[in-house]
C-alpha positions, 0 to 999 in steps of 0.5 A: 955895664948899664943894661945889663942883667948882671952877667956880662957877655965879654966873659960867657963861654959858651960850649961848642957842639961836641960838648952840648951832645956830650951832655945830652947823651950823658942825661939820656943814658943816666935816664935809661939807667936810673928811671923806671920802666913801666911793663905791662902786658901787649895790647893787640891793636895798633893803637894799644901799641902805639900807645904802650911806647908812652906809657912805658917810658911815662917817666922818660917823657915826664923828665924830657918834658920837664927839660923842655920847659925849663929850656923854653923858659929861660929862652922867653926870660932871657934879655937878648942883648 
């Protein structure tokens, strides 16, 4: 079709929800499974606890993030039709 980026929109199918959370909750549970955790030892403070969620799971969040960004870039590079 003139326009177009080659793919055509006609024949795209799209999954529903269920499928969509099904997908998500597989990558989560193979990032549980297969990442790393980091220990260290309790901090006092709020703050030091706070913070040790973050450097715990550093490799949990480094993958979210990296996730995030290729979702945002295909969002901006994509021609909406």
């Amino acid at each position: 079709a003139p326009g177009s980026q080659g793919y055509d929109l006609s024949v795209i199918r799209i999954p529903g929800i269920l499928q969509r959370i099904a997908w998500t909750y597989l990558v989560v549970a193979l990032m549980c499974l297969y990442l790393p955790k980091f220990e260290e030892p309790r901090q006092a403070g709020v703050v030091g606890r706070a913070l040790r969620l973050f450097r715990v799971y550093a490799a949990h969040w480094v993958v979210g993030l990296l996730f995030l960004a290729i979702y945002i870039a295909i969002m901006l590079g994509m021609r909406v039709p």
